[in-house]
LOBAFI-686586 format. One record per residue (C-alpha): x, y, z; chain; residue in one letter. Coordinates in nm, 3 decimals. Layout:
<r X="X" Y="Y" Z="Z" cadena="A" residuo="a"/>
...
//
This chain:
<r X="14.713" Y="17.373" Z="4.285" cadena="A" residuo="x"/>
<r X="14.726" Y="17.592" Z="3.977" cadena="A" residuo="x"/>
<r X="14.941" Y="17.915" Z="3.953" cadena="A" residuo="x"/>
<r X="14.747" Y="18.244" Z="3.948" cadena="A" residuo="x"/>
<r X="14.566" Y="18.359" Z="3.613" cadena="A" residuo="x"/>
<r X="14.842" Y="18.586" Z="3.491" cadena="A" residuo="x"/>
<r X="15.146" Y="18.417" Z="3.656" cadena="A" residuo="x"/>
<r X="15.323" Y="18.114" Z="3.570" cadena="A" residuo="x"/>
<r X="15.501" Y="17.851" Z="3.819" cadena="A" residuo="x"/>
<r X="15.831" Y="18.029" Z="3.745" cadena="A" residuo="x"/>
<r X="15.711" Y="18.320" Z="3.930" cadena="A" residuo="x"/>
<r X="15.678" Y="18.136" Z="4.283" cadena="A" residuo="x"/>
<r X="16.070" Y="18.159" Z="4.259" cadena="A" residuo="x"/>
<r X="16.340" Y="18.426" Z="4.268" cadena="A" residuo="x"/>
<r X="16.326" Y="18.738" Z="3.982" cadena="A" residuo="x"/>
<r X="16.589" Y="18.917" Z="3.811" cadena="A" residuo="x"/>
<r X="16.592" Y="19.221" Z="3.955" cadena="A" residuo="x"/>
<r X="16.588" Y="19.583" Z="3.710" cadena="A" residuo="x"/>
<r X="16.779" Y="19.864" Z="3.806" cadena="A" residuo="x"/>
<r X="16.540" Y="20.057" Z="3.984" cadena="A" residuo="x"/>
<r X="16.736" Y="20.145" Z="4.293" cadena="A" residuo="x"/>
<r X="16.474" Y="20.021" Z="4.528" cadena="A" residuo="x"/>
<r X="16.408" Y="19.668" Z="4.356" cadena="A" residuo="x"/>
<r X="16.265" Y="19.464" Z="4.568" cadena="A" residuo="x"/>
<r X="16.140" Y="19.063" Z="4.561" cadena="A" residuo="x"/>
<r X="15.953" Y="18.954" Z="4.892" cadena="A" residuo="x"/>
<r X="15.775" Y="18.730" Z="5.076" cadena="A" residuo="x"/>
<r X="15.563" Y="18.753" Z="5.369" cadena="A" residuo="x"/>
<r X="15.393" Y="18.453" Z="5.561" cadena="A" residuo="x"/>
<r X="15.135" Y="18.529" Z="5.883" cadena="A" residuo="x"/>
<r X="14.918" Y="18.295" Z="6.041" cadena="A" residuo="x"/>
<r X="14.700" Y="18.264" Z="6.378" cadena="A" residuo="x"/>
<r X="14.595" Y="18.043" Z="6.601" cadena="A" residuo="x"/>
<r X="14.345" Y="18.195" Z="6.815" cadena="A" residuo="x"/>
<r X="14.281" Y="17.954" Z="7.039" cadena="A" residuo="x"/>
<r X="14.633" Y="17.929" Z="7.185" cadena="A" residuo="x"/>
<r X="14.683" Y="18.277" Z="7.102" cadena="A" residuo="x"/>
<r X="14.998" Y="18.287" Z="6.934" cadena="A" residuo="x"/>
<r X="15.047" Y="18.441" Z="6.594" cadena="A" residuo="x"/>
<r X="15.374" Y="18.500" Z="6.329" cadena="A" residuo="x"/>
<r X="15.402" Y="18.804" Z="6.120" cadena="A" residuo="x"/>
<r X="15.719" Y="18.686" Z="5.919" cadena="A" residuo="x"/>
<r X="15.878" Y="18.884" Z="5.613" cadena="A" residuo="x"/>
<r X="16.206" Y="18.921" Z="5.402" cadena="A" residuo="x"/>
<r X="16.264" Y="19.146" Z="5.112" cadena="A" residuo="x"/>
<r X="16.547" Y="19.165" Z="4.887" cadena="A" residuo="x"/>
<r X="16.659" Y="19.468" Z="4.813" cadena="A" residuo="x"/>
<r X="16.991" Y="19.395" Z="4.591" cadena="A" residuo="x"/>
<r X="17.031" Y="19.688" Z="4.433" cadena="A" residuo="x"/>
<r X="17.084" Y="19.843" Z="4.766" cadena="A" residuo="x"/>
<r X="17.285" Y="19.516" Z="4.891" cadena="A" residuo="x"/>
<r X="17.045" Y="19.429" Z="5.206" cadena="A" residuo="x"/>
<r X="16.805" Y="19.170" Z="5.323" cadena="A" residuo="x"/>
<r X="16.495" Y="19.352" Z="5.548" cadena="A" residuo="x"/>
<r X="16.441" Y="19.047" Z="5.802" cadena="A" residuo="x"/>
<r X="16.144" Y="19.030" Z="6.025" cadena="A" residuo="x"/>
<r X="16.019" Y="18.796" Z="6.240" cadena="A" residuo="x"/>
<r X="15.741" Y="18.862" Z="6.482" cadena="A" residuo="x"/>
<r X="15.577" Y="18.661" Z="6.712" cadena="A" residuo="x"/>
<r X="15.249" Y="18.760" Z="6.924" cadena="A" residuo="x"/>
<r X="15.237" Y="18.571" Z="7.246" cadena="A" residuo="x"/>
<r X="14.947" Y="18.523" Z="7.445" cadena="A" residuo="x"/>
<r X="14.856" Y="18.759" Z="7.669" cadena="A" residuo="x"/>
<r X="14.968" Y="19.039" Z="7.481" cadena="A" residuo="x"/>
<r X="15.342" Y="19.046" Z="7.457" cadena="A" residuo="x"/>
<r X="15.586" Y="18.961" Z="7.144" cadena="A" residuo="x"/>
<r X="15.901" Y="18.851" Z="7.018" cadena="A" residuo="x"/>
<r X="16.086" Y="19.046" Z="6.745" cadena="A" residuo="x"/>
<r X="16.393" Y="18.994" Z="6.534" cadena="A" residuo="x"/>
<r X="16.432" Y="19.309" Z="6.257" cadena="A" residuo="x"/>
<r X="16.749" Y="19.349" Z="6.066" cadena="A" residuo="x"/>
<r X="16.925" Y="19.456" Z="5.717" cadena="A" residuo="x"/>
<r X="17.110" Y="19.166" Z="5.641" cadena="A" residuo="x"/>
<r X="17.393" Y="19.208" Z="5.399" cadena="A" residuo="x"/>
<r X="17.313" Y="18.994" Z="5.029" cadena="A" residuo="x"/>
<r X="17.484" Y="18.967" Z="4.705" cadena="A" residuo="x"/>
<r X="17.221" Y="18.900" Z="4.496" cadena="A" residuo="x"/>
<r X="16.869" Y="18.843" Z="4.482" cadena="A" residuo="x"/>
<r X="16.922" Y="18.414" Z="4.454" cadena="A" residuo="x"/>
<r X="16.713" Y="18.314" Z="4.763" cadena="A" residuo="x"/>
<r X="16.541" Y="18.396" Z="5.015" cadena="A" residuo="x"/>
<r X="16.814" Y="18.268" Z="5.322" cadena="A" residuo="x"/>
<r X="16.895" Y="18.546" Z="5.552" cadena="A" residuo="x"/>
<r X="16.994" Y="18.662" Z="5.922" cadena="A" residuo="x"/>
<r X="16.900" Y="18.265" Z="6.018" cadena="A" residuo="x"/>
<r X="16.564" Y="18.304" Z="5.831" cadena="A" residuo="x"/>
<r X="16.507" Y="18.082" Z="5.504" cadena="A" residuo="x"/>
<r X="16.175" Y="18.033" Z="5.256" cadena="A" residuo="x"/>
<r X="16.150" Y="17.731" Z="5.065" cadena="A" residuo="x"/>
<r X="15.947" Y="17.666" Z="4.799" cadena="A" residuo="x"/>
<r X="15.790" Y="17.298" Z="4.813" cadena="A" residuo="x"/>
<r X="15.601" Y="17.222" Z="4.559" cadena="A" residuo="x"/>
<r X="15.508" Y="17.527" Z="4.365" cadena="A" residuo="x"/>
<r X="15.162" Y="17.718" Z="4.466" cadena="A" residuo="x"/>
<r X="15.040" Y="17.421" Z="4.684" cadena="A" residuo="x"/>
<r X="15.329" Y="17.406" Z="5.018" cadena="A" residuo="x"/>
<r X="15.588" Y="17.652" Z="5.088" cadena="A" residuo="x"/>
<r X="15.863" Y="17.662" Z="5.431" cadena="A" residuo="x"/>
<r X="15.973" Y="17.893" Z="5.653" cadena="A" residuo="x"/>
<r X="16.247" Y="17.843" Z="5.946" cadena="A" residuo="x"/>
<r X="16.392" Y="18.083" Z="6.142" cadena="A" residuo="x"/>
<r X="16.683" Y="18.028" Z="6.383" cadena="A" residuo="x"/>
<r X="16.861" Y="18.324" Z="6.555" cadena="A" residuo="x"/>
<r X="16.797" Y="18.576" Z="6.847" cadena="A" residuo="x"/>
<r X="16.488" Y="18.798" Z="6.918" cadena="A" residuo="x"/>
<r X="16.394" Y="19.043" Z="7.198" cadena="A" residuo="x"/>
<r X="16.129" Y="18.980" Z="7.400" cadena="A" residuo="x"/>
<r X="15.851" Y="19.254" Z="7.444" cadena="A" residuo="x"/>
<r X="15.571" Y="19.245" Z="7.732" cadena="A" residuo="x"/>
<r X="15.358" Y="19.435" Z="7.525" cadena="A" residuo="x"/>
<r X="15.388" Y="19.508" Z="7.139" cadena="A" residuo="x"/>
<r X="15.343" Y="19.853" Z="7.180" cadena="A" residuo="x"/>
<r X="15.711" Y="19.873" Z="7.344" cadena="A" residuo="x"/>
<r X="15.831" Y="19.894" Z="6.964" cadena="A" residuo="x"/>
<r X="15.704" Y="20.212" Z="6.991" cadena="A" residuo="x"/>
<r X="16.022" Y="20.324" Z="7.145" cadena="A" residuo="x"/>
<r X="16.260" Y="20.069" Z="6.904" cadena="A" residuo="x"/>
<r X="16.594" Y="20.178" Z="7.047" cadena="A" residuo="x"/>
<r X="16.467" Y="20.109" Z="7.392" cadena="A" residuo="x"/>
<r X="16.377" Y="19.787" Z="7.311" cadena="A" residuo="x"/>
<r X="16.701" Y="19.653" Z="7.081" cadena="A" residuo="x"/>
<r X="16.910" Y="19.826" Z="7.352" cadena="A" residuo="x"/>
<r X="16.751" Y="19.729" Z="7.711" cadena="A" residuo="x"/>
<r X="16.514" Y="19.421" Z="7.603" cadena="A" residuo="x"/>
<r X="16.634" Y="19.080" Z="7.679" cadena="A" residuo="x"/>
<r X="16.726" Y="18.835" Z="7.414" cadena="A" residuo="x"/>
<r X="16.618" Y="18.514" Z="7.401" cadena="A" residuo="x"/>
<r X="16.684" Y="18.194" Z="7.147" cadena="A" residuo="x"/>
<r X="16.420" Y="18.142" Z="6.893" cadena="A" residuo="x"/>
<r X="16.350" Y="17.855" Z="6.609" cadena="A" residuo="x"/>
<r X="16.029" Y="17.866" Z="6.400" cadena="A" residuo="x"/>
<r X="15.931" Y="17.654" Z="6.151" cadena="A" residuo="x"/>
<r X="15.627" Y="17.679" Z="5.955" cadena="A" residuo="x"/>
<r X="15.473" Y="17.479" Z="5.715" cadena="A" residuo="x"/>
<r X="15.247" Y="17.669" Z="5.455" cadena="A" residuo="x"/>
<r X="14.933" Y="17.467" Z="5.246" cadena="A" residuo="x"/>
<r X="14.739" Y="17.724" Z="4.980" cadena="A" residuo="x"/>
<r X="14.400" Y="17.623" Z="5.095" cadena="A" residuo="x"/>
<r X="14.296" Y="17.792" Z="4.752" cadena="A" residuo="x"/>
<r X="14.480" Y="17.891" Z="4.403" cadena="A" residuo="x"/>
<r X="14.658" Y="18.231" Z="4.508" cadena="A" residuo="x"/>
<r X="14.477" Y="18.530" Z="4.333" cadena="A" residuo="x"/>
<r X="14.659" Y="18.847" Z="4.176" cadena="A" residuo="x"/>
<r X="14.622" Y="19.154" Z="4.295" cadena="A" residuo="x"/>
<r X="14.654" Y="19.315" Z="3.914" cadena="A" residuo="x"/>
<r X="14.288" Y="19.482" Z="3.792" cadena="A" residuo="x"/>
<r X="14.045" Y="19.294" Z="3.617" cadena="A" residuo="x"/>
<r X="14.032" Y="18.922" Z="3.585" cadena="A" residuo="x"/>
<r X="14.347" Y="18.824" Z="3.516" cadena="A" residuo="x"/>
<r X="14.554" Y="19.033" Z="3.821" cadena="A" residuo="x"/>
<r X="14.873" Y="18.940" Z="3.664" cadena="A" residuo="x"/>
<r X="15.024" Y="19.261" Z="3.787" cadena="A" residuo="x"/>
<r X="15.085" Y="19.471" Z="4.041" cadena="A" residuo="x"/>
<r X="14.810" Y="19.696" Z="4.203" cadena="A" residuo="x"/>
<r X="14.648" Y="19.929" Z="3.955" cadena="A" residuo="x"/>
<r X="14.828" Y="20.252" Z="4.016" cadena="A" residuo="x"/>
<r X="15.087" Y="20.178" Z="4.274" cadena="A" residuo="x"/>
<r X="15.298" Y="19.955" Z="4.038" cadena="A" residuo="x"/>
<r X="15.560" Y="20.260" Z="4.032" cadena="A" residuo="x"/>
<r X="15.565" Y="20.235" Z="4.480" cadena="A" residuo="x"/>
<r X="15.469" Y="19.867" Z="4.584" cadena="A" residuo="x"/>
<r X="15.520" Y="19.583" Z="4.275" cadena="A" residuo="x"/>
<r X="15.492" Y="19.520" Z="3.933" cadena="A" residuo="x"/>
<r X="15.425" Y="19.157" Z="4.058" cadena="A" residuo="x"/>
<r X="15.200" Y="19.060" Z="4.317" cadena="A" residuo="x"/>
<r X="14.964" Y="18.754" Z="4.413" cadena="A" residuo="x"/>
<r X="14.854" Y="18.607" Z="4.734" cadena="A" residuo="x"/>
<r X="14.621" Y="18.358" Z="4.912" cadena="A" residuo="x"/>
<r X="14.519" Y="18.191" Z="5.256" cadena="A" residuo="x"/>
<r X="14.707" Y="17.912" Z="5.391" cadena="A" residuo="x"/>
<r X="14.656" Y="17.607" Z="5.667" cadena="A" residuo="x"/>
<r X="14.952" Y="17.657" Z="5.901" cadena="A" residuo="x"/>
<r X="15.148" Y="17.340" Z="6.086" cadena="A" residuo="x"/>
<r X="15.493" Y="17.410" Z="6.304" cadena="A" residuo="x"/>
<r X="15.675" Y="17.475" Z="6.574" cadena="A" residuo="x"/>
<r X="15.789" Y="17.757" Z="6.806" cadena="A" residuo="x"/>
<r X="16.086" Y="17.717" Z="7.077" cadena="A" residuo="x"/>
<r X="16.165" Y="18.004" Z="7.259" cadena="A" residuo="x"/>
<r X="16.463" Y="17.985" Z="7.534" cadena="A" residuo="x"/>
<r X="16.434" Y="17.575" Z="7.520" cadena="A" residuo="x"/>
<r X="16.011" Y="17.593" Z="7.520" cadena="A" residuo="x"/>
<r X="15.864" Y="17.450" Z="7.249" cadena="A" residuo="x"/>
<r X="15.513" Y="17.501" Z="7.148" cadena="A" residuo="x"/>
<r X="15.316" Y="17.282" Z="6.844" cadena="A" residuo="x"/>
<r X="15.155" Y="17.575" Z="6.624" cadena="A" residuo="x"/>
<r X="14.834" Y="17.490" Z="6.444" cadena="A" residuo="x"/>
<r X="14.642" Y="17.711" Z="6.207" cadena="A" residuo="x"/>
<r X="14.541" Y="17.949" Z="5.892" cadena="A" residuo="x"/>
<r X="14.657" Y="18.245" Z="5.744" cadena="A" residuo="x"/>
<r X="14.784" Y="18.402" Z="5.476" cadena="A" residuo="x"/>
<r X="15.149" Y="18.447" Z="5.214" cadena="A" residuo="x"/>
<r X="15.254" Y="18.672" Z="5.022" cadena="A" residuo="x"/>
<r X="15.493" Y="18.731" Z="4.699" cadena="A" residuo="x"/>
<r X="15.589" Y="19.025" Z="4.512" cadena="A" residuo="x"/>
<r X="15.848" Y="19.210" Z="4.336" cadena="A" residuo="x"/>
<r X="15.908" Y="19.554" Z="4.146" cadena="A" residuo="x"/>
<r X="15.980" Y="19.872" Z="4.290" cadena="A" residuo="x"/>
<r X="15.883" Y="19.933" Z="4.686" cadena="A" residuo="x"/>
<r X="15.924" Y="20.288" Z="4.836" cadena="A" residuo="x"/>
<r X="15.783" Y="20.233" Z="5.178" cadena="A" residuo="x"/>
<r X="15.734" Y="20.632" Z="5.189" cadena="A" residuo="x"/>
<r X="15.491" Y="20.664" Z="4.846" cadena="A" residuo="x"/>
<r X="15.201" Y="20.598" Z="4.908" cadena="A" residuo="x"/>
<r X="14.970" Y="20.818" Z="5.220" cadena="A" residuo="x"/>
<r X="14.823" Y="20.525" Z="5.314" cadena="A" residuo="x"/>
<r X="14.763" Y="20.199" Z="5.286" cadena="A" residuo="x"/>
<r X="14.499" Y="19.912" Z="5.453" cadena="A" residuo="x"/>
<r X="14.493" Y="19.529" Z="5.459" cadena="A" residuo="x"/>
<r X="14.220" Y="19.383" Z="5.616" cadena="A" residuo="x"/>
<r X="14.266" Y="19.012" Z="5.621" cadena="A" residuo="x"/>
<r X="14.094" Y="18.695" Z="5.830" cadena="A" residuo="x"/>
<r X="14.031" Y="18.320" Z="5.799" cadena="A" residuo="x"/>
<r X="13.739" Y="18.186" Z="5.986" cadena="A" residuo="x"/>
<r X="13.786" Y="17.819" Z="5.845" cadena="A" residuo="x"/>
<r X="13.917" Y="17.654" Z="5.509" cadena="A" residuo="x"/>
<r X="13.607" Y="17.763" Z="5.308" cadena="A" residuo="x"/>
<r X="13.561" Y="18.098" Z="5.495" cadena="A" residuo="x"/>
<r X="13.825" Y="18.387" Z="5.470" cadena="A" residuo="x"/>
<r X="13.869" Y="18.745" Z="5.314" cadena="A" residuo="x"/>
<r X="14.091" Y="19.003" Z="5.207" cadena="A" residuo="x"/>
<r X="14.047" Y="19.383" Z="5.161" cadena="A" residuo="x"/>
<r X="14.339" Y="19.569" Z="5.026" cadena="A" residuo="x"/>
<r X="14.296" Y="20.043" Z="4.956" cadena="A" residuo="x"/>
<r X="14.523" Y="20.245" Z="4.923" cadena="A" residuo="x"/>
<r X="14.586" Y="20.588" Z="4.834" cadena="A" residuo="x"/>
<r X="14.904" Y="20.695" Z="4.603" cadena="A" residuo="x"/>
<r X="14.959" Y="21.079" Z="4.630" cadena="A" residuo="x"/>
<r X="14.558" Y="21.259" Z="4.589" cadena="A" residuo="x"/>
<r X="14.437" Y="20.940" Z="4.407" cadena="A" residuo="x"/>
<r X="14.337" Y="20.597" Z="4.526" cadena="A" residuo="x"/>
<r X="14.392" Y="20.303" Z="4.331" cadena="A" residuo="x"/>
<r X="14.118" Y="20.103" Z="4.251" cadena="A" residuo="x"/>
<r X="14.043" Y="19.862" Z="4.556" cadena="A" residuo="x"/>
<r X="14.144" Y="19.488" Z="4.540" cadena="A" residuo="x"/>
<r X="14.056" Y="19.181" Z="4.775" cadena="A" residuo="x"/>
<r X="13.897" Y="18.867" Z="4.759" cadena="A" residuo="x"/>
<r X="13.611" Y="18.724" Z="4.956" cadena="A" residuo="x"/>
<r X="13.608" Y="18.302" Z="5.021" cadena="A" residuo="x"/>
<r X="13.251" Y="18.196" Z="5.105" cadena="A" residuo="x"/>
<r X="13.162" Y="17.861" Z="5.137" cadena="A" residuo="x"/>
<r X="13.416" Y="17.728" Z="4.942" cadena="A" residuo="x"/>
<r X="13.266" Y="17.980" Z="4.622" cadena="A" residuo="x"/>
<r X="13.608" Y="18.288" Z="4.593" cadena="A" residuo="x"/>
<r X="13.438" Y="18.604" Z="4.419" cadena="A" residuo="x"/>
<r X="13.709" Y="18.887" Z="4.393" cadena="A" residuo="x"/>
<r X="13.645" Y="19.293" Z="4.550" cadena="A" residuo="x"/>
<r X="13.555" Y="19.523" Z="4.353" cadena="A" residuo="x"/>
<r X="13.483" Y="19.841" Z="4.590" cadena="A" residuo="x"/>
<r X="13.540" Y="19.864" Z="4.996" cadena="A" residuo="x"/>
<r X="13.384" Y="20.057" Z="5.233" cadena="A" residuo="x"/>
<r X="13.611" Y="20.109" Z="5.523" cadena="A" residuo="x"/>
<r X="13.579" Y="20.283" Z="5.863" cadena="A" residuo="x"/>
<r X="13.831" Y="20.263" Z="6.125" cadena="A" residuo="x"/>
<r X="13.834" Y="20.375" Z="6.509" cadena="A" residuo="x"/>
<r X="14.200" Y="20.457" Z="6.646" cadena="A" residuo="x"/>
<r X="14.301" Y="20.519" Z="7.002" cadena="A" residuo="x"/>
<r X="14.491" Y="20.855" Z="7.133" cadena="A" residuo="x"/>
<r X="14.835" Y="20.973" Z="7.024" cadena="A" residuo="x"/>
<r X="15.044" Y="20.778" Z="6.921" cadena="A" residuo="x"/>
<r X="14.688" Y="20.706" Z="6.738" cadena="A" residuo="x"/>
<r X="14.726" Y="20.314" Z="6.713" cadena="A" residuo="x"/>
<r X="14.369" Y="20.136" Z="6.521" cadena="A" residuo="x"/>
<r X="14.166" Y="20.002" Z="6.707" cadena="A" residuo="x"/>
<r X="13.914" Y="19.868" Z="6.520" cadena="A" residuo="x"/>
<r X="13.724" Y="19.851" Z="6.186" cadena="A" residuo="x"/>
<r X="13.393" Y="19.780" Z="6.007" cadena="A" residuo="x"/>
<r X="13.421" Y="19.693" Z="5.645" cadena="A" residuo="x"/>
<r X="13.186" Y="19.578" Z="5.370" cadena="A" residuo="x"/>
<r X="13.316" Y="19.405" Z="5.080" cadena="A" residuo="x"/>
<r X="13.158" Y="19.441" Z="4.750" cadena="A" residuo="x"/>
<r X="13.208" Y="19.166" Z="4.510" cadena="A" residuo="x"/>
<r X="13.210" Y="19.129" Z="4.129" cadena="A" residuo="x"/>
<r X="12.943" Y="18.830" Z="4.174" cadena="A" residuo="x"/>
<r X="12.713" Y="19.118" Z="4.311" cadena="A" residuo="x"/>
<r X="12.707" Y="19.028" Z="4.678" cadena="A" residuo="x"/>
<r X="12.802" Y="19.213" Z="4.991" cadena="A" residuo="x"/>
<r X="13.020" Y="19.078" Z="5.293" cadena="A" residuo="x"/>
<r X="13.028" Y="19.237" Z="5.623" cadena="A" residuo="x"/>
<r X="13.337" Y="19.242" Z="5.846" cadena="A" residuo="x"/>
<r X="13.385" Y="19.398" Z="6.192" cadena="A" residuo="x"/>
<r X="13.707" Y="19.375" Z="6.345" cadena="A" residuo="x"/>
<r X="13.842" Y="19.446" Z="6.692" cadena="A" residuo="x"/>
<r X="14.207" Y="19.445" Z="6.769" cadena="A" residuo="x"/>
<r X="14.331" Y="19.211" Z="7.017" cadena="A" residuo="x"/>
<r X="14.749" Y="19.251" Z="6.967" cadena="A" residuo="x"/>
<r X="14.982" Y="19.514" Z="6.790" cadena="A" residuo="x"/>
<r X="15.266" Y="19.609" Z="6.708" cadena="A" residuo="x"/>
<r X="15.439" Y="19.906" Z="6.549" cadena="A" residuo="x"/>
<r X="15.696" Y="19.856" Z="6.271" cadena="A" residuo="x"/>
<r X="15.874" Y="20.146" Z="6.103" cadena="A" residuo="x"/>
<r X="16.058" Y="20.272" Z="5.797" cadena="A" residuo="x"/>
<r X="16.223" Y="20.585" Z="5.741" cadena="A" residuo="x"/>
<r X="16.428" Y="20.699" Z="5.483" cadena="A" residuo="x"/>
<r X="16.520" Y="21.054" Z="5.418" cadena="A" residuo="x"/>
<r X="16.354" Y="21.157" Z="5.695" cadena="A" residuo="x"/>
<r X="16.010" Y="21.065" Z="5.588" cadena="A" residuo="x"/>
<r X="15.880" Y="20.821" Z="5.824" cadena="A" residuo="x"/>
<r X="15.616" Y="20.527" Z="5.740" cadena="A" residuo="x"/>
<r X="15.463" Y="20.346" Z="6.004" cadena="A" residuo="x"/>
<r X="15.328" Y="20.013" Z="5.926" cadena="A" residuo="x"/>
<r X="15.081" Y="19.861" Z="6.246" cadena="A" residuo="x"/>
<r X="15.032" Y="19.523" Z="6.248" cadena="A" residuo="x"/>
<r X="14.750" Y="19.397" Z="6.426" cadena="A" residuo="x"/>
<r X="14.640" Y="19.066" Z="6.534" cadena="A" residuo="x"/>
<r X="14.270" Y="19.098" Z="6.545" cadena="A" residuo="x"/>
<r X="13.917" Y="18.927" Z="6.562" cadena="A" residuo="x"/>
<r X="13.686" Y="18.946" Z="6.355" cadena="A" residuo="x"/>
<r X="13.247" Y="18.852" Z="6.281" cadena="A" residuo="x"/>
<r X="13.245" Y="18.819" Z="5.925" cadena="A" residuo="x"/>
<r X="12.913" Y="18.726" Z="5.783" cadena="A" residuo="x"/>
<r X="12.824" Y="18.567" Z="6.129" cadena="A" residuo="x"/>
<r X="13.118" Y="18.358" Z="6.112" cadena="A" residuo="x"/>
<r X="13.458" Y="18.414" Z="6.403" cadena="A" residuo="x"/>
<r X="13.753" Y="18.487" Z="6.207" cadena="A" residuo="x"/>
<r X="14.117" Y="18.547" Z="6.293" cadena="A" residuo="x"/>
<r X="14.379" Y="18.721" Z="6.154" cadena="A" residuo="x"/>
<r X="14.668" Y="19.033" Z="6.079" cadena="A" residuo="x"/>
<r X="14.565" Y="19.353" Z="5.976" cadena="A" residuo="x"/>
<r X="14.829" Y="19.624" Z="5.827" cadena="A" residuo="x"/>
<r X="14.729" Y="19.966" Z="5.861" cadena="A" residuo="x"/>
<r X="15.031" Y="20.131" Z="5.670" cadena="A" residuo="x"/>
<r X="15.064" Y="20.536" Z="5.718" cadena="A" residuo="x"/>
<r X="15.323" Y="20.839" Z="5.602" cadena="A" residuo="x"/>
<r X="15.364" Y="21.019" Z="5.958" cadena="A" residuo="x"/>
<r X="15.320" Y="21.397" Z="5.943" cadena="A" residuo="x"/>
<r X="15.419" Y="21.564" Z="6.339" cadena="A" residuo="x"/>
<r X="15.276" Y="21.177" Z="6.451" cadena="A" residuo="x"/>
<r X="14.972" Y="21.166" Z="6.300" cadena="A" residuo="x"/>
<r X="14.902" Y="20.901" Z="6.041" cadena="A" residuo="x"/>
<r X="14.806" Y="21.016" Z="5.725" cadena="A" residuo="x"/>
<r X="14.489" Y="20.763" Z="5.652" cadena="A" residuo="x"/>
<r X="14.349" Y="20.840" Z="5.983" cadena="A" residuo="x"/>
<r X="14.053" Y="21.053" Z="5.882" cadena="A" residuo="x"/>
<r X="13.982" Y="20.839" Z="5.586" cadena="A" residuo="x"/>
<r X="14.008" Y="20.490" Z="5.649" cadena="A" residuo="x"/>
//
């Protein structure tokens, strides 16, 4: 598999970091099997100029519950990715990457308990996890840069997100043991790698539509909005086997009462081939992750969902990321 027009094989490793004081390099892996109905949501981010590892590891169980591991593990450098008992690996570059976890998480009936986050790392029970998850790019990973070439960042938010960003969908192989029961994992999703400045609290609002219906058949749609302007949107649409990238999204998203959760979306993809994709989602899992820092507050759902995309099933995690004014989300009225 060939690296990403505008990246090189180098890039699928570790960066040196600049001296922005919120540097970061990350990775992010997700995947879903929706036939068992388990999923993974699993990130780590190296922020070295600030001396921490963010760790998470989230698991959606069936039936509607989760297990969650979240912490800022201390790092002297921005070397590897091995933190808190989670590690990435690459394999072989852009073709097979690892990830193993081994540690404790808290166990959650229902996602939406993270609403209430010291409740849960104070009163949930704790349980012994290992995950490991083995990561084939069905396709070359794409940039999410303008143009062509995407060998950038997003257009626009280079200064809040990356300076460096590609991803790509992903067959999934592992296994999940949770308090001695272990579980063969089987299915697609997507990674992630980027690096550059993140400020979880500057942009209003962002949304990542993603699903997988089948090797030949998947889709990303990535907006945003970066103080009153939105970046031009990115995303690519997999069809048959034939990848066309986004050039413009049309988004519309139904959310639930306070705390005002999404519910569901309907989203058309336009492509630069000239063609139109149709995607309506429905959530089926979520949970609520958080940042704040200096008081400003972003919440980032993450929602296991299905979708019908161009007639097709499709599976997969959507991240509806918000700036919380009083509790409301700040994208709410607009995507």
């Amino acid at each position: 598999m060939r690296a990403p027009i505008g990246f090189d094989i180098a890039d699928e490793y570790m960066h040196a970091p600049t001296d922005h004081p919120q540097f970061n390099e990350s990775m992010y892996f997700n995947f879903v099997d929706g036939k068992s109905g388990f999923a993974t949501l699993v990130r780590m981010g190296n922020r070295a100029n600030e001396g921490h590892a963010e760790v998470t590891v989230l698991v959606y169980l069936p039936g509607g519950g989760a297990a969650f591991h979240f912490e800022r593990a201390d790092i002297k450098d921005n070397s590897a990715f091995a933190s808190a008992g989670l590690r990435f690996e690459i394999v072989e570059p852009f073709k097979h990457s690892r990830v193993t976890f081994d540690g404790q998480v808290r166990m959650m009936a229902s996602g939406t308990e993270l609403e209430d986050a010291k409740k849960v790392f104070s009163e949930n029970p704790l349980k012994r996890m290992q995950l490991t998850l083995d990561y084939e790019d069905v396709v070359p990973m794409f940039g999410l840069g303008s143009g062509e070439s995407g060998g950038s960042g997003i257009a626009g938010a280079e200064d809040s997100i990356a300076t460096g960003h590609y991803q790509g969908p992903c067959r999934v192989r592992g296994t999940l043991t949770i308090d001695g029961e272990s579980h063969s994992l089987t299915g697609l999703g997507y990674r992630d790698h980027s690096w550059g400045p993140r400020i979880w609290q500057g942009p209003a609002f962002w949304r990542w539509v993603c699903g997988i219906a089948d090797e030949k058949n998947a889709f990303i749609g990535w907006l945003s909005k970066i103080g009153d302007k939105r970046p031009p949107d990115r995303g690519m649409v997999l069809r048959d086997g034939k990848l066309s990238f986004v050039e413009r999204i049309e988004l519309e998203s139904s959310y639930g009462p306070a705390p005002y959760y999404p519910e569901a979306m309907r989203m058309t993809l336009h492509t630069a081939d000239g063609s139109t994709h149709q995607v309506n989602g429905k959530s089926i899992n979520l949970v609520p992750l958080r940042n704040r820092r200096h008081g400003e507050v972003a919440r980032l759902a993450e929602l296991v969902c299905r979708y019908e995309f161009d007639g097709l099933v499709a599976y997969g995690i959507s991240e509806y990321h918000d700036r919380m004014t009083d509790g409301v989300p700040a994208g709410m009225h607009e995507a």
